[in-house]
N, C-alpha and C positions, 0 to 999 in steps of 0.2 A: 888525315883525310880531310880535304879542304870543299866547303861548299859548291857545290856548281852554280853558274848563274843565273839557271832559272829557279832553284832553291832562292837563292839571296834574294831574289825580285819578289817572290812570293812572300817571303819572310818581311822583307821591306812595305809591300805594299801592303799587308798586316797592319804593322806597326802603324803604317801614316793612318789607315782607315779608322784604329785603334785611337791615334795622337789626334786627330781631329774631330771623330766624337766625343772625348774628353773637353777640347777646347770649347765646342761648340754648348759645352753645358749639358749634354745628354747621360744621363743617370741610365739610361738602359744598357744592362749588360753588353755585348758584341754579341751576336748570331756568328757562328762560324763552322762552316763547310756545311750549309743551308738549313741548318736547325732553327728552332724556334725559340723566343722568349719564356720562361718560367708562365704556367698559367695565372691569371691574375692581377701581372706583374704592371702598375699602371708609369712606375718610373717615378711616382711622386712619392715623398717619401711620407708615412706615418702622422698627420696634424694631431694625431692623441683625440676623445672624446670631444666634445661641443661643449662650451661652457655653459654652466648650467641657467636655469631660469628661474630670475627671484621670482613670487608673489606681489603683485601692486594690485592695492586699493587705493581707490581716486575718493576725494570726500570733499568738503568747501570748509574754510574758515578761516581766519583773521590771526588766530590765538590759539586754539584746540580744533582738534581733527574730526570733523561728524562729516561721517560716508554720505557719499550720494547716492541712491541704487537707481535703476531704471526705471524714469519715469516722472521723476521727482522734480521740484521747482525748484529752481536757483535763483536766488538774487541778485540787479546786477546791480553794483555797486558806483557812488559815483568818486571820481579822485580826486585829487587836491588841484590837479593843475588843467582842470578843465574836461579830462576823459573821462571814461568809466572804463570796470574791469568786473569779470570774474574769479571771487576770493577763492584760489583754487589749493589744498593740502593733499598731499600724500602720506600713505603707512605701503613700507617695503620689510617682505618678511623671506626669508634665506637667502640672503644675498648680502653681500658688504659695499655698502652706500660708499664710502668716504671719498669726497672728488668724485664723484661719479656724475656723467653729462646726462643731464635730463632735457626732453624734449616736449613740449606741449603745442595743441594747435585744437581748435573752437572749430566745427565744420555747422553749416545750417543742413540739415536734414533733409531740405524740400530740393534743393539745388548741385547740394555737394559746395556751396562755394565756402572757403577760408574766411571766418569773419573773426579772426585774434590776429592782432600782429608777433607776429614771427618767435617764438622763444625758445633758445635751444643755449643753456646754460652748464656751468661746470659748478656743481654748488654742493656744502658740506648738510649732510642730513644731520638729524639729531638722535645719536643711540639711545634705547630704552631698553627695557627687558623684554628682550623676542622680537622687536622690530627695530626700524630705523623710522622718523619722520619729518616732515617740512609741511609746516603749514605758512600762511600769509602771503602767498603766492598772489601775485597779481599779475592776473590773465588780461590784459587789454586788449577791448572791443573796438577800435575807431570812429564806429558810425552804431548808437544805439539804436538803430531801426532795424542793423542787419540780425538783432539779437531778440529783442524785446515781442514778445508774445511768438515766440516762434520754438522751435526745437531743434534742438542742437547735440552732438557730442561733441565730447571732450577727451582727445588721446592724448596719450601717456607713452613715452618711450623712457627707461633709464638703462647705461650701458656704464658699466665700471673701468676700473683700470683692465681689470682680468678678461674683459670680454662676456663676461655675465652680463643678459639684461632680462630686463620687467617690461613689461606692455600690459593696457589696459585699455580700456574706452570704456565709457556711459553716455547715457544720453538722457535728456532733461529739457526742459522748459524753462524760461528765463523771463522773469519780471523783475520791476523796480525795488530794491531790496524795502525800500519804504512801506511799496506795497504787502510784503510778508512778516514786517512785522506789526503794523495797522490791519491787515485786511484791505484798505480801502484803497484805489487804482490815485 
């Protein structure tokens, strides 16, 4: 018993509607003889949970890690070759630092304007017991007027190999480091 040809044509034009969804990359089932897709069904397949989200505290120092909390003076520091910076350290807790791109950036308060040049590095933390840290960080200011008696935060982004990341901000007030440990302007 052999096909009639309007069987084969329907059977054919199947297959090609079938053969060209395929090509075109379309992960949706076929619809056929006017049904509907599975409810739910978005085509995309499964990305698995969110990676998860370390812990980052922001703190200042040269050598050792002391937090800065909200509110607090920071000193700004002057460089060797004519700038100044913001001595900026991190502590990152649930998360695995190693090569992981960290991003920082200085905002003034009053204006919203960007007053650190740019940093967004690939850099090794240093493991301890329960955290990972980087301190000596140097945040460069370009123009100490954009900084100096004024209020500023200081965000944080860290992103891992895995897609893990850390975010933080604080915000602080910013004098001559001279000043903070004299007292006197």
């Amino acid at each position: 018993m052999g096909l009639s040809t309007k069987n084969t044509r329907a059977h054919l034009t199947w297959l090609l509607a079938l053969g060209l969804a395929s090509a075109c990359g379309s992960t949706d089932a076929p619809i056929v003889d006017g049904g509907t897709p599975p409810e739910n069904d978005t085509g995309a397949p499964d990305a698995g949970p969110p990676p998860p989200m370390g812990v980052l505290e922001l703190g200042t120092g040269d050598a050792r890690f002391e937090p800065i909390t909200d509110g607090a003076v920071v000193g700004l520091s002057r460089g060797f070759q004519g700038l100044q910076h913001v001595p900026v350290a991190l502590r990152v807790r649930e998360m695995h630092t190693d090569r992981a791109i960290l991003e920082l950036t200085l905002t003034r308060d009053r204006d919203g304007m960007v007053v650190s040049d740019p940093l967004r590095v690939r850099i090794p933390f240093v493991a301890y017991d329960g955290y990972d840290e980087l301190t000596g960080i140097q945040l460069v200011t370009p123009d100490e007027d954009d900084v100096l008696s004024e209020t500023v935060t200081l965000s944080a982004h860290i992103e891992n190999r895995d897609g893990a990341t850390a975010m933080a901000d604080v915000g602080f007030s910013v004098v001559w480091e001279d000043e903070l440990l004299t007292g006197e302007p």
